[in-house]
C-alpha positions as a printed NumPy array, in Angstrom:
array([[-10.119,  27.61 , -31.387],
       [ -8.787,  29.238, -28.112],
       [-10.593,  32.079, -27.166],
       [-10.78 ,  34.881, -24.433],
       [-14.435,  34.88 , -22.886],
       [-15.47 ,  38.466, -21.335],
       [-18.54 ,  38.258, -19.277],
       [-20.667,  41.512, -18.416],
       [-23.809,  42.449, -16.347],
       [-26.213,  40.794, -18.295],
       [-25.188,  37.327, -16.718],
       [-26.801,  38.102, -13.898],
       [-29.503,  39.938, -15.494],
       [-30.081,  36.999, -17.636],
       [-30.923,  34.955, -14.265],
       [-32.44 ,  37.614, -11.635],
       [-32.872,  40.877, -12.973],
       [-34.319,  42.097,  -9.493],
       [-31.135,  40.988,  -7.788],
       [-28.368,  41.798, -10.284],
       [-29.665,  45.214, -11.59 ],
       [-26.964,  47.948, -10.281],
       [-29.928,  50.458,  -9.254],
       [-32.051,  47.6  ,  -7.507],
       [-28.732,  46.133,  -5.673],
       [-27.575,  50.145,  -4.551],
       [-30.932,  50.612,  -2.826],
       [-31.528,  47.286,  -1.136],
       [-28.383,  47.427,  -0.203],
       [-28.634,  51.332,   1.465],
       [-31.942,  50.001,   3.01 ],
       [-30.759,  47.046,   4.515],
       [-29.397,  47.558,   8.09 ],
       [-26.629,  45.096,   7.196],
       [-25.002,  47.275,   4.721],
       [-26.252,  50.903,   4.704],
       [-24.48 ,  53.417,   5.861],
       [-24.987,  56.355,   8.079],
       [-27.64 ,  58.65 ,   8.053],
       [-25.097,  61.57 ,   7.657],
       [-22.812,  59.844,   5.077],
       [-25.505,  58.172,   2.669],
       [-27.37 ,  62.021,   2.391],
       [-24.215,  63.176,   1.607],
       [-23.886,  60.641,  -1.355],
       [-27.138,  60.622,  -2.194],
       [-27.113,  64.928,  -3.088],
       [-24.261,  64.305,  -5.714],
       [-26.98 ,  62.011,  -7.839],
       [-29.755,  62.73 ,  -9.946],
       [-32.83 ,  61.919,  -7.313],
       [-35.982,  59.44 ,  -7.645],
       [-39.331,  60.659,  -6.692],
       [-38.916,  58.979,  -3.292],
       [-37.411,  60.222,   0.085],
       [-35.973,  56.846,   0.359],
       [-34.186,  55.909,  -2.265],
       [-32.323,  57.222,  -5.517],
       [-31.547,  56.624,  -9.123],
       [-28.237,  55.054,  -9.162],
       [-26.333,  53.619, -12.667],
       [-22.772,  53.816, -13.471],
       [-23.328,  56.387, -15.863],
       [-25.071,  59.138, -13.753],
       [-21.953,  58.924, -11.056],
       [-20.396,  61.742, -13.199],
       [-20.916,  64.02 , -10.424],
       [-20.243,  62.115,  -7.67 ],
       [-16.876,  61.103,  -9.019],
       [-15.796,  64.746,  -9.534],
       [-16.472,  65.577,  -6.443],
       [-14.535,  62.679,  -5.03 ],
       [-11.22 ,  63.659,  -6.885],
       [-11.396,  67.257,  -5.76 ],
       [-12.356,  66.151,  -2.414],
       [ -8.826,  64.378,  -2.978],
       [ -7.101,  66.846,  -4.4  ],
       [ -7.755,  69.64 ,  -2.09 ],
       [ -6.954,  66.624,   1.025],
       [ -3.802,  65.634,  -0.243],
       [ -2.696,  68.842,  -0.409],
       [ -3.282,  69.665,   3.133],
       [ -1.722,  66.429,   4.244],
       [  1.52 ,  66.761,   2.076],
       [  1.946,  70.385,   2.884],
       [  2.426,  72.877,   5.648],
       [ -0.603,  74.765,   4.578],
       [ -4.102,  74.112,   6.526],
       [ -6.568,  75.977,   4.755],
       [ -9.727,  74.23 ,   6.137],
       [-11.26 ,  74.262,   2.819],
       [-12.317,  70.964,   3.875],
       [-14.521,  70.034,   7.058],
       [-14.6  ,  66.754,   8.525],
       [-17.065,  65.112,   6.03 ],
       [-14.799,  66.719,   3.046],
       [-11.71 ,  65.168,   3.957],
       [-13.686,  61.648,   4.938],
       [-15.757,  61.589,   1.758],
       [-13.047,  59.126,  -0.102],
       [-14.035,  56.85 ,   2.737],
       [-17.508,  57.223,   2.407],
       [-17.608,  56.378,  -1.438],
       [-15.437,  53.474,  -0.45 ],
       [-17.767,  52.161,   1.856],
       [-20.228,  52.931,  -0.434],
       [-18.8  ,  50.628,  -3.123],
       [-17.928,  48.096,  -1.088],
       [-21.632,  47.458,   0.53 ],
       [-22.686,  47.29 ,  -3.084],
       [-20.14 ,  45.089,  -4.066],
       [-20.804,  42.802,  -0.621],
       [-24.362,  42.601,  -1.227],
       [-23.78 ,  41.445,  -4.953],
       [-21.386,  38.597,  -3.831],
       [-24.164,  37.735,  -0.818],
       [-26.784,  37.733,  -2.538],
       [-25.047,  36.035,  -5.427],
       [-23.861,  32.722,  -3.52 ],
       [-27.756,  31.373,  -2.847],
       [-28.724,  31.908,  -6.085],
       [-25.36 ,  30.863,  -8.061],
       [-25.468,  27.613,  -5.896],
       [-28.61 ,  26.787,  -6.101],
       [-29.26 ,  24.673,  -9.24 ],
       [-32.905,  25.728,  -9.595],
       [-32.213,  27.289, -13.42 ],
       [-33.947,  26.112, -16.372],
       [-32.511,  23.966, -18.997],
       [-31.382,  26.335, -20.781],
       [-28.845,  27.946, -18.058],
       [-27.938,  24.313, -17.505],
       [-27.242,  23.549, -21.554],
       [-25.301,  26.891, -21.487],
       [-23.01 ,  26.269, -18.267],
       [-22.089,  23.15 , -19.848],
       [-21.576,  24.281, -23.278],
       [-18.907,  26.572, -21.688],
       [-17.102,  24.662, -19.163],
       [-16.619,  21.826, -21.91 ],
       [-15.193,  24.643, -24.505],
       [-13.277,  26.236, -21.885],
       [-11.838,  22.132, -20.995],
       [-11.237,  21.688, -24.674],
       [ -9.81 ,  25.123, -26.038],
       [ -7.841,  26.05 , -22.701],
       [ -9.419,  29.339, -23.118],
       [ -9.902,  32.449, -20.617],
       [-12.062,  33.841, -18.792],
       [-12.544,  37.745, -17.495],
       [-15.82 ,  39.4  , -15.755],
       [-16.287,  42.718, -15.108],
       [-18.8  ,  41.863, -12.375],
       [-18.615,  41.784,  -8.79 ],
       [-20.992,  39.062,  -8.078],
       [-19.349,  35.311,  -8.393],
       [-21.944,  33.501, -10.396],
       [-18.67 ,  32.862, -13.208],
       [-16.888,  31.734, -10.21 ],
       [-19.53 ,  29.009,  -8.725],
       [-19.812,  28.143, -12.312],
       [-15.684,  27.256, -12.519],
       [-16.106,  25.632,  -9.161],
       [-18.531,  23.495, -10.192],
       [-17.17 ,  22.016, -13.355],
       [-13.852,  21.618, -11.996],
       [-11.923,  24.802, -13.574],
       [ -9.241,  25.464, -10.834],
       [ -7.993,  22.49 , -11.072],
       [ -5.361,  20.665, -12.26 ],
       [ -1.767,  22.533, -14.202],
       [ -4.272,  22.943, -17.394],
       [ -6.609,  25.008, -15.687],
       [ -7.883,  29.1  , -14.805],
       [ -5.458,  30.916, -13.004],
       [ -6.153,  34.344, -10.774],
       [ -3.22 ,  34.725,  -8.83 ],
       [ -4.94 ,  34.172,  -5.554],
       [ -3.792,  31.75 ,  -3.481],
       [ -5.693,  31.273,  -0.337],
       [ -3.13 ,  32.279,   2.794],
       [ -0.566,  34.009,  -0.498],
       [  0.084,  37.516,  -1.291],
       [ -0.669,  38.159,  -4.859],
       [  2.19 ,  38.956,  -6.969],
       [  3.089,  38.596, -10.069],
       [  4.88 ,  35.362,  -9.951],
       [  1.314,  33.855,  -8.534],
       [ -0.256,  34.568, -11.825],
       [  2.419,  32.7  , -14.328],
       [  0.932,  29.969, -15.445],
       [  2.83 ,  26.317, -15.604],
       [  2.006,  26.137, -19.148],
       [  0.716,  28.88 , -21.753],
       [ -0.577,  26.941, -24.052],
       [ -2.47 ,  24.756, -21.867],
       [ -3.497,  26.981, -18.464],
       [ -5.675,  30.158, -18.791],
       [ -6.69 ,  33.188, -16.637],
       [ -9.225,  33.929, -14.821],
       [ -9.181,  37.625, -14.757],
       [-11.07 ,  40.239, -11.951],
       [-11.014,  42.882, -14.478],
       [-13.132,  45.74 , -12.196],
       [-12.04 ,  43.947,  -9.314],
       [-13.554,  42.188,  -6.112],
       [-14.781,  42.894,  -2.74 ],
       [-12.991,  40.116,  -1.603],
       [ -9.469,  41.689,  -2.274],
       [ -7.943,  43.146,   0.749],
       [ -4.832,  44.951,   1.437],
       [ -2.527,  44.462,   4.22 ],
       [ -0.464,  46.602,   6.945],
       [  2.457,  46.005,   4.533],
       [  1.139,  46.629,   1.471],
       [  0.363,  43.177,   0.407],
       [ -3.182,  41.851,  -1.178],
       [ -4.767,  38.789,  -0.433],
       [ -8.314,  37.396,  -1.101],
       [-11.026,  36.477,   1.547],
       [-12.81 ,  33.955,   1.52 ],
       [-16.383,  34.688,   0.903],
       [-17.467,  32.833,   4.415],
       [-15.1  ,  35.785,   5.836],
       [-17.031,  37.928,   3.775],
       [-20.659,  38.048,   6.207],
       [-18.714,  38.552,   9.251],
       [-16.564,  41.619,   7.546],
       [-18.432,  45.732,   8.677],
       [-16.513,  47.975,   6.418],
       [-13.752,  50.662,   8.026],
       [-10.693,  52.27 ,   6.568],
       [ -8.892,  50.079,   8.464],
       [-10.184,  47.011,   9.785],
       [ -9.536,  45.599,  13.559],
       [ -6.931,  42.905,  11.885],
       [ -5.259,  46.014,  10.199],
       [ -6.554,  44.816,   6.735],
       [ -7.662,  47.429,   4.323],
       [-10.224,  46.891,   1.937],
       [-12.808,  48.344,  -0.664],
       [ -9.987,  49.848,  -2.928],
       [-10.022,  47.443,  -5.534],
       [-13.598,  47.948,  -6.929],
       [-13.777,  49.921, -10.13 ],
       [-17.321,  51.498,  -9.706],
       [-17.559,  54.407, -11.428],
       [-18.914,  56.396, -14.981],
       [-17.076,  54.962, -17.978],
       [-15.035,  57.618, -18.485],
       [-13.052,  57.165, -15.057],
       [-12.318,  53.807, -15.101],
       [ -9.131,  53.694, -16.64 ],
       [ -7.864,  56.343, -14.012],
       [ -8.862,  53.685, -11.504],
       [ -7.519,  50.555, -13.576],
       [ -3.981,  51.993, -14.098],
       [ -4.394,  53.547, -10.114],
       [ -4.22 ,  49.69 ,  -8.373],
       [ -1.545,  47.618,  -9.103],
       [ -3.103,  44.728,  -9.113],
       [ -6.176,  45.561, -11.478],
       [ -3.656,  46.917, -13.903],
       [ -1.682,  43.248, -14.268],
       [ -5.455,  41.696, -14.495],
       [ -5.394,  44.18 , -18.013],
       [ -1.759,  43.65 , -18.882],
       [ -2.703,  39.647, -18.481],
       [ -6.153,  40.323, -20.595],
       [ -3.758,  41.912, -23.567],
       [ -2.04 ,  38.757, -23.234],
       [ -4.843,  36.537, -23.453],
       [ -6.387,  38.1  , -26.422],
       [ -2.944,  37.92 , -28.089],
       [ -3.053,  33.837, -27.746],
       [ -6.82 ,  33.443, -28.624],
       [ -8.704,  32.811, -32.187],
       [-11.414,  34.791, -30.902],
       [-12.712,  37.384, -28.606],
       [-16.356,  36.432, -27.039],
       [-18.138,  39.178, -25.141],
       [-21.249,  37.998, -23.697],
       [-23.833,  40.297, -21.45 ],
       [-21.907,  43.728, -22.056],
       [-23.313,  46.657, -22.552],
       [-20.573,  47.892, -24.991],
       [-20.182,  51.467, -22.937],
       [-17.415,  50.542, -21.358],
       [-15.429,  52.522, -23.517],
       [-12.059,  51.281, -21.625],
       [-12.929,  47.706, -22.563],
       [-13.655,  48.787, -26.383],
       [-10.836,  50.569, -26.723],
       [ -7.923,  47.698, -24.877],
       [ -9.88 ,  44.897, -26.992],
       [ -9.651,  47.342, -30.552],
       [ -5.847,  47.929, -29.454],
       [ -5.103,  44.217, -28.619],
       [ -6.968,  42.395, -31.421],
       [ -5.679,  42.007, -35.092],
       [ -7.221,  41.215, -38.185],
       [ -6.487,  37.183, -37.462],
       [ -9.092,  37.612, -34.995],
       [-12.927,  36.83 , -34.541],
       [-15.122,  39.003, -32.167],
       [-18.47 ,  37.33 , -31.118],
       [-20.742,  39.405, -29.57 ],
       [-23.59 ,  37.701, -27.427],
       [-25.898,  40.141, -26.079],
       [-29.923,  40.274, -25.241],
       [-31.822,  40.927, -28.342],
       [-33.816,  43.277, -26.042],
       [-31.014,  45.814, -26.39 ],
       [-31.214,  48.451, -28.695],
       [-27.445,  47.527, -30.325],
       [-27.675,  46.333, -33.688],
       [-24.824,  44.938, -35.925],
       [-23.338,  48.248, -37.196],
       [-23.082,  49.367, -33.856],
       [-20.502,  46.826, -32.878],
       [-18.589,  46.905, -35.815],
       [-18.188,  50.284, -36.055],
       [-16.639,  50.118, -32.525],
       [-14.203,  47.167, -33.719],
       [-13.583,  47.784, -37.549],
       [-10.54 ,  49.318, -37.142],
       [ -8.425,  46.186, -37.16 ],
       [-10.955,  44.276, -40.101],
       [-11.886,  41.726, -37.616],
       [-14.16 ,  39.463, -38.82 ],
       [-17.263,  40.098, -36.475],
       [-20.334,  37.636, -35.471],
       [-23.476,  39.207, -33.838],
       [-25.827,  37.391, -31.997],
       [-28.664,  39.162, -30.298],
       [-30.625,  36.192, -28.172],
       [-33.758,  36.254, -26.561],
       [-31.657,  34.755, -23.525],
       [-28.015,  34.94 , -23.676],
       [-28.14 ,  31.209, -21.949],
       [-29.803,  30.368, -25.977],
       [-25.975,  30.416, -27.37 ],
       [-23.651,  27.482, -27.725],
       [-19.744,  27.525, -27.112],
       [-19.526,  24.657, -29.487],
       [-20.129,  27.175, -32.565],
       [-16.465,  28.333, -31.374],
       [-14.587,  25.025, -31.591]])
Protein backbone atom coordinates (compact mmCIF):
# COMPACT_ATOMS: atom_id res chain seq x y z
CA UNK A 1 0.00 0.00 0.00
CA UNK A 2 1.21 3.57 -0.96
CA UNK A 3 1.01 5.84 1.70
CA UNK A 4 1.68 9.58 2.65
CA UNK A 5 4.10 9.66 5.80
CA UNK A 6 3.71 13.05 7.97
CA UNK A 7 6.44 13.43 10.44
CA UNK A 8 6.06 15.87 13.56
CA UNK A 9 8.21 17.10 16.55
CA UNK A 10 8.40 14.07 18.32
CA UNK A 11 11.15 12.73 15.82
CA UNK A 12 13.45 14.67 17.26
CA UNK A 13 12.13 14.39 20.64
CA UNK A 14 12.25 10.73 20.26
CA UNK A 15 16.24 11.11 19.82
CA UNK A 16 17.35 14.36 21.94
CA UNK A 17 14.70 15.85 23.78
CA UNK A 18 17.22 18.57 25.17
CA UNK A 19 18.07 19.58 21.63
CA UNK A 20 14.78 19.30 19.72
CA UNK A 21 12.36 20.71 22.41
CA UNK A 22 10.99 24.21 20.88
CA UNK A 23 11.43 26.00 24.45
CA UNK A 24 15.03 24.45 25.04
CA UNK A 25 16.12 25.31 21.22
CA UNK A 26 14.44 29.27 21.62
CA UNK A 27 16.65 29.88 24.66
CA UNK A 28 19.94 28.32 23.68
CA UNK A 29 19.54 29.76 20.77
CA UNK A 30 18.80 33.65 22.34
CA UNK A 31 21.82 32.82 24.64
CA UNK A 32 24.18 31.85 22.22
CA UNK A 33 26.21 34.79 20.75
CA UNK A 34 25.92 33.07 17.37
CA UNK A 35 22.29 33.54 17.04
CA UNK A 36 20.74 35.92 19.62
CA UNK A 37 19.68 38.94 18.86
CA UNK A 38 19.98 42.39 20.22
CA UNK A 39 19.62 43.44 23.55
CA UNK A 40 16.88 45.97 22.44
CA UNK A 41 15.05 43.63 19.98
CA UNK A 42 15.00 40.24 22.06
CA UNK A 43 13.33 42.48 25.31
CA UNK A 44 11.05 43.61 22.99
CA UNK A 45 10.01 39.96 22.04
CA UNK A 46 10.47 38.63 25.09
CA UNK A 47 7.45 41.28 26.88
CA UNK A 48 4.80 39.87 24.35
CA UNK A 49 5.30 36.18 26.17
CA UNK A 50 4.22 34.73 29.23
CA UNK A 51 7.72 35.03 31.40
CA UNK A 52 9.86 32.22 33.32
CA UNK A 53 11.06 32.91 36.74
CA UNK A 54 14.45 33.88 35.30
CA UNK A 55 15.89 37.27 34.02
CA UNK A 56 17.44 35.28 31.34
CA UNK A 57 15.32 33.38 29.65
CA UNK A 58 11.47 32.78 28.86
CA UNK A 59 8.75 30.27 28.35
CA UNK A 60 8.45 29.88 24.72
CA UNK A 61 5.88 27.09 22.83
CA UNK A 62 3.96 27.60 19.76
CA UNK A 63 0.91 27.88 21.57
CA UNK A 64 1.64 30.82 24.00
CA UNK A 65 2.80 33.10 20.75
CA UNK A 66 -0.90 34.23 20.70
CA UNK A 67 0.19 37.53 21.75
CA UNK A 68 3.12 38.00 20.05
CA UNK A 69 1.49 37.22 16.75
CA UNK A 70 -1.23 39.86 17.27
CA UNK A 71 0.94 42.25 17.85
CA UNK A 72 2.94 41.44 14.77
CA UNK A 73 -0.13 41.81 12.36
CA UNK A 74 -1.14 45.15 13.81
CA UNK A 75 2.36 46.18 13.85
CA UNK A 76 1.70 45.36 10.00
CA UNK A 77 -1.31 46.73 9.57
CA UNK A 78 -0.81 50.09 11.00
CA UNK A 79 2.95 49.98 8.70
CA UNK A 80 1.45 49.22 5.59
CA UNK A 81 -0.78 51.77 5.87
CA UNK A 82 1.71 54.44 6.31
CA UNK A 83 3.79 53.11 3.48
CA UNK A 84 0.85 52.79 0.92
CA UNK A 85 -0.62 56.09 1.87
CA UNK A 86 0.01 59.78 2.09
CA UNK A 87 -0.82 59.78 5.72
CA UNK A 88 2.21 59.67 8.42
CA UNK A 89 0.66 59.35 11.61
CA UNK A 90 3.73 58.15 13.63
CA UNK A 91 1.67 55.74 15.43
CA UNK A 92 4.61 53.69 14.97
CA UNK A 93 8.31 54.45 16.23
CA UNK A 94 11.24 52.91 14.83
CA UNK A 95 11.02 49.53 16.72
CA UNK A 96 7.09 49.42 15.65
CA UNK A 97 7.60 49.58 12.11
CA UNK A 98 10.92 47.10 12.40
CA UNK A 99 9.18 44.57 14.64
CA UNK A 100 8.17 42.23 11.42
CA UNK A 101 11.92 42.07 11.08
CA UNK A 102 12.63 41.30 14.43
CA UNK A 103 10.14 38.25 14.64
CA UNK A 104 11.75 37.23 11.40
CA UNK A 105 15.02 37.13 12.73
CA UNK A 106 13.66 35.68 15.55
CA UNK A 107 12.34 32.64 13.65
CA UNK A 108 14.99 32.24 11.61
CA UNK A 109 17.82 31.88 14.54
CA UNK A 110 15.47 29.24 15.87
CA UNK A 111 15.05 27.61 12.79
CA UNK A 112 19.16 27.90 12.08
CA UNK A 113 20.00 26.51 15.32
CA UNK A 114 17.55 23.47 14.77
CA UNK A 115 19.15 22.63 11.33
CA UNK A 116 22.87 23.19 13.16
CA UNK A 117 22.42 21.49 15.75
CA UNK A 118 20.52 18.84 13.84
CA UNK A 119 23.38 17.86 11.22
CA UNK A 120 25.94 16.33 14.16
CA UNK A 121 23.47 14.48 15.63
CA UNK A 122 21.38 13.28 12.39
CA UNK A 123 24.84 12.19 10.95
CA UNK A 124 26.18 10.69 13.51
CA UNK A 125 25.11 7.00 13.63
CA UNK A 126 25.49 6.68 17.41
CA UNK A 127 21.46 5.62 17.85
CA UNK A 128 20.40 2.49 19.32
CA UNK A 129 19.04 -0.40 17.47
CA UNK A 130 16.01 0.53 17.60
CA UNK A 131 16.40 4.04 15.60
CA UNK A 132 18.48 1.90 13.27
CA UNK A 133 15.53 -1.03 12.82
CA UNK A 134 13.13 1.97 12.36
CA UNK A 135 15.18 4.07 9.65
CA UNK A 136 15.33 0.99 7.76
CA UNK A 137 11.90 -0.19 8.15
CA UNK A 138 11.00 3.15 6.44
CA UNK A 139 13.38 3.74 3.74
CA UNK A 140 12.62 0.04 2.50
CA UNK A 141 8.62 0.86 2.63
CA UNK A 142 9.14 4.14 1.20
CA UNK A 143 11.56 1.99 -1.84
CA UNK A 144 8.75 -0.49 -2.12
CA UNK A 145 5.37 1.56 -1.90
CA UNK A 146 6.79 4.81 -3.72
CA UNK A 147 5.22 6.61 -0.94
CA UNK A 148 5.64 10.37 0.44
CA UNK A 149 7.02 12.02 2.74
CA UNK A 150 6.08 15.61 4.57
CA UNK A 151 7.63 17.13 8.00
CA UNK A 152 6.50 19.89 9.66
CA UNK A 153 9.92 20.35 11.29
CA UNK A 154 12.67 22.57 10.66
CA UNK A 155 15.48 20.42 11.66
CA UNK A 156 16.71 17.83 8.72
CA UNK A 157 17.01 14.61 10.60
CA UNK A 158 14.08 13.17 7.70
CA UNK A 159 16.41 14.63 5.28
CA UNK A 160 19.91 12.90 6.43
CA UNK A 161 17.70 9.95 6.77
CA UNK A 162 16.64 10.16 2.68
CA UNK A 163 20.25 10.94 2.02
CA UNK A 164 21.42 8.12 3.51
CA UNK A 165 19.31 5.38 2.06
CA UNK A 166 19.46 6.73 -1.28
CA UNK A 167 15.88 8.58 -1.59
CA UNK A 168 16.74 11.43 -4.09
CA UNK A 169 17.74 9.37 -6.38
CA UNK A 170 16.93 7.91 -9.36
CA UNK A 171 13.22 8.96 -11.66
CA UNK A 172 11.37 6.67 -8.84
CA UNK A 173 12.36 8.70 -6.09
CA UNK A 174 11.26 11.99 -3.42
CA UNK A 175 10.86 15.05 -5.12
CA UNK A 176 10.97 18.82 -3.40
CA UNK A 177 11.28 21.02 -6.15
CA UNK A 178 14.69 22.24 -5.19
CA UNK A 179 17.21 22.01 -7.44
CA UNK A 180 20.53 23.15 -6.27
CA UNK A 181 21.55 26.47 -8.58
CA UNK A 182 17.22 26.33 -9.84
CA UNK A 183 14.49 28.60 -8.95
CA UNK A 184 11.64 26.67 -7.59
CA UNK A 185 8.63 26.64 -9.62
CA UNK A 186 6.12 24.65 -10.22
CA UNK A 187 7.36 22.76 -13.14
CA UNK A 188 10.46 21.66 -10.66
CA UNK A 189 8.06 19.75 -8.55
CA UNK A 190 6.23 17.45 -11.43
CA UNK A 191 7.34 14.37 -11.03
CA UNK A 192 8.55 12.01 -14.18
CA UNK A 193 6.19 9.47 -13.08
CA UNK A 194 3.13 9.57 -10.51
CA UNK A 195 2.83 6.38 -9.83
CA UNK A 196 6.33 5.66 -9.23
CA UNK A 197 8.10 9.19 -7.82
CA UNK A 198 6.87 10.82 -4.54
CA UNK A 199 7.24 14.17 -2.67
CA UNK A 200 9.09 15.24 -0.28
CA UNK A 201 7.14 18.04 1.13
CA UNK A 202 8.53 21.28 3.55
CA UNK A 203 5.13 21.68 4.85
CA UNK A 204 6.07 24.72 7.64
CA UNK A 205 8.89 25.45 5.59
CA UNK A 206 12.82 25.77 5.89
CA UNK A 207 15.46 28.10 6.89
CA UNK A 208 17.24 27.18 4.02
CA UNK A 209 14.69 28.78 1.52
CA UNK A 210 15.73 32.12 0.34
CA UNK A 211 14.24 34.64 -1.86
CA UNK A 212 15.88 36.57 -4.48
CA UNK A 213 16.14 40.36 -5.83
CA UNK A 214 13.62 39.11 -8.44
CA UNK A 215 11.36 37.35 -6.63
CA UNK A 216 12.66 33.93 -7.17
CA UNK A 217 13.34 31.10 -4.27
CA UNK A 218 16.10 28.91 -4.13
CA UNK A 219 17.52 26.60 -1.37
CA UNK A 220 20.97 26.91 0.42
CA UNK A 221 22.91 24.59 1.05
CA UNK A 222 23.23 23.88 4.66
CA UNK A 223 27.31 24.43 4.50
CA UNK A 224 26.02 28.08 3.34
CA UNK A 225 23.92 27.93 6.20
CA UNK A 226 26.95 28.65 9.26
CA UNK A 227 28.38 31.40 7.32
CA UNK A 228 24.69 33.13 6.78
CA UNK A 229 23.98 36.45 9.98
CA UNK A 230 20.38 37.17 9.39
CA UNK A 231 19.25 40.84 7.74
CA UNK A 232 16.23 41.86 5.77
CA UNK A 233 18.27 41.85 3.04
CA UNK A 234 21.38 40.08 2.84
CA UNK A 235 24.84 41.54 1.24
CA UNK A 236 24.12 39.12 -2.00
CA UNK A 237 20.58 40.79 -2.09
CA UNK A 238 18.99 37.42 -0.97
CA UNK A 239 16.09 37.60 1.36
CA UNK A 240 15.39 35.09 3.76
CA UNK A 241 13.46 33.92 7.00
CA UNK A 242 9.96 34.31 5.30
CA UNK A 243 9.25 30.89 4.69
CA UNK A 244 9.10 29.53 8.31
CA UNK A 245 5.62 28.96 9.63
CA UNK A 246 6.29 29.54 13.43
CA UNK A 247 3.47 30.57 15.01
CA UNK A 248 0.11 29.51 17.45
CA UNK A 249 -2.05 27.02 15.57
CA UNK A 250 -4.56 29.17 14.82
CA UNK A 251 -2.33 31.45 12.43
CA UNK A 252 -0.80 29.10 10.43
CA UNK A 253 -3.00 28.83 7.67
CA UNK A 254 -2.82 32.74 7.25
CA UNK A 255 0.89 32.09 6.81
CA UNK A 256 0.52 28.79 4.60
CA UNK A 257 -1.84 30.39 2.00
CA UNK A 258 0.54 33.93 2.52
CA UNK A 259 3.90 32.19 0.63
CA UNK A 260 3.56 30.84 -2.54
CA UNK A 261 5.63 28.31 -2.26
CA UNK A 262 4.38 26.71 1.15
CA UNK A 263 0.93 26.82 -0.32
CA UNK A 264 1.97 24.34 -3.53
CA UNK A 265 3.90 22.13 -0.68
CA UNK A 266 -0.18 21.80 0.66
CA UNK A 267 -1.79 21.74 -2.75
CA UNK A 268 1.00 18.79 -3.52
CA UNK A 269 0.16 17.14 0.14
CA UNK A 270 -3.80 17.05 -1.06
CA UNK A 271 -2.42 15.32 -3.91
CA UNK A 272 -0.45 12.86 -2.21
CA UNK A 273 -3.07 11.80 0.16
CA UNK A 274 -5.42 11.46 -2.85
CA UNK A 275 -2.91 8.61 -4.40
CA UNK A 276 -2.12 6.86 -1.02
CA UNK A 277 -3.90 3.71 0.87
CA UNK A 278 -3.06 5.33 3.96
CA UNK A 279 -2.25 8.37 5.90
CA UNK A 280 0.69 7.76 8.65
CA UNK A 281 1.28 10.56 11.14
CA UNK A 282 4.07 9.83 13.33
CA UNK A 283 5.44 12.31 16.33
CA UNK A 284 2.47 14.95 16.00
CA UNK A 285 0.98 16.48 18.50
CA UNK A 286 -2.49 16.54 16.79
CA UNK A 287 -2.96 20.57 17.60
CA UNK A 288 -2.17 21.54 14.53
CA UNK A 289 -5.57 22.15 13.76
CA UNK A 290 -4.57 23.22 9.97
CA UNK A 291 -3.07 19.76 9.46
CA UNK A 292 -6.36 18.01 11.01
CA UNK A 293 -8.53 19.80 9.18
CA UNK A 294 -6.54 19.52 5.18
CA UNK A 295 -6.00 15.65 6.10
CA UNK A 296 -10.15 15.30 7.28
CA UNK A 297 -10.89 17.34 3.92
CA UNK A 298 -8.49 15.28 1.68
CA UNK A 299 -9.05 11.73 2.99
CA UNK A 300 -12.11 9.47 2.10
CA UNK A 301 -13.56 6.58 3.55
CA UNK A 302 -11.07 4.21 1.20
CA UNK A 303 -8.52 5.44 3.45
CA UNK A 304 -6.47 4.21 6.58
CA UNK A 305 -5.07 6.78 9.16
CA UNK A 306 -2.23 5.38 11.42
CA UNK A 307 -1.39 7.33 14.13
CA UNK A 308 2.14 6.72 15.79
CA UNK A 309 2.64 8.81 18.70
CA UNK A 310 4.56 8.46 22.31
CA UNK A 311 2.45 6.55 24.67
CA UNK A 312 3.63 9.25 27.14
CA UNK A 313 1.05 11.60 25.64
CA UNK A 314 -2.08 12.07 27.14
CA UNK A 315 -4.11 11.28 23.53
CA UNK A 316 -5.99 8.24 23.67
CA UNK A 317 -7.92 6.50 20.79
CA UNK A 318 -11.18 8.53 20.90
CA UNK A 319 -9.29 11.50 20.71
CA UNK A 320 -8.03 10.85 17.24
CA UNK A 321 -10.98 9.54 15.88
CA UNK A 322 -13.12 12.00 16.88
CA UNK A 323 -10.83 14.45 14.98
CA UNK A 324 -10.98 12.10 11.74
CA UNK A 325 -14.48 10.32 11.87
CA UNK A 326 -16.01 12.45 9.66
CA UNK A 327 -15.04 10.62 6.50
CA UNK A 328 -15.44 6.76 8.39
CA UNK A 329 -11.83 6.18 7.94
CA UNK A 330 -10.78 3.20 9.26
CA UNK A 331 -8.27 4.39 12.05
CA UNK A 332 -5.14 2.44 13.76
CA UNK A 333 -3.67 3.87 17.04
CA UNK A 334 -0.48 3.09 18.25
CA UNK A 335 0.83 4.79 21.33
CA UNK A 336 4.73 3.43 21.69
CA UNK A 337 6.99 3.72 24.37
CA UNK A 338 9.44 5.01 21.51
CA UNK A 339 8.01 5.93 18.28
CA UNK A 340 11.39 4.20 16.71
CA UNK A 341 9.29 0.67 18.37
CA UNK A 342 6.91 0.76 15.07
CA UNK A 343 7.43 -1.08 11.84
CA UNK A 344 6.57 0.28 8.22
CA UNK A 345 6.21 -3.28 7.17
CA UNK A 346 2.68 -3.48 9.08
CA UNK A 347 1.75 -0.99 6.06
CA UNK A 348 2.73 -3.13 3.07
Amino acid sequence: MRSTIIFGNGLGMAIRPDIFSLNDCANKAMLSKDYSLSYDKLELIKACLPQSNTLDSFDFSEENMKELQEILFCCRRINGIETNTSVSCGWLNEHGKKFDEYMREFSFNIARYLVEYAVPVSQTRFFDEKYNAFEISLSEYIKASHSHLATLNYDTILYDMACRNNLFKGKKCLFDGLIKGKPFSNGSILRPDALKSSYYLHLHGSPLFYQNSKGEVYKYDRKDLKELQFSVEQANGNFCGSFLVLAPPEHKSAIINSSPLLLKYWHCLAEAIQESDCVVIVGCSGEDKHLNDYITTTINKKTNVYIVEWNGNSHDFNYWRDMYNSNNVKLFHYPKKSIFDFDFSILY
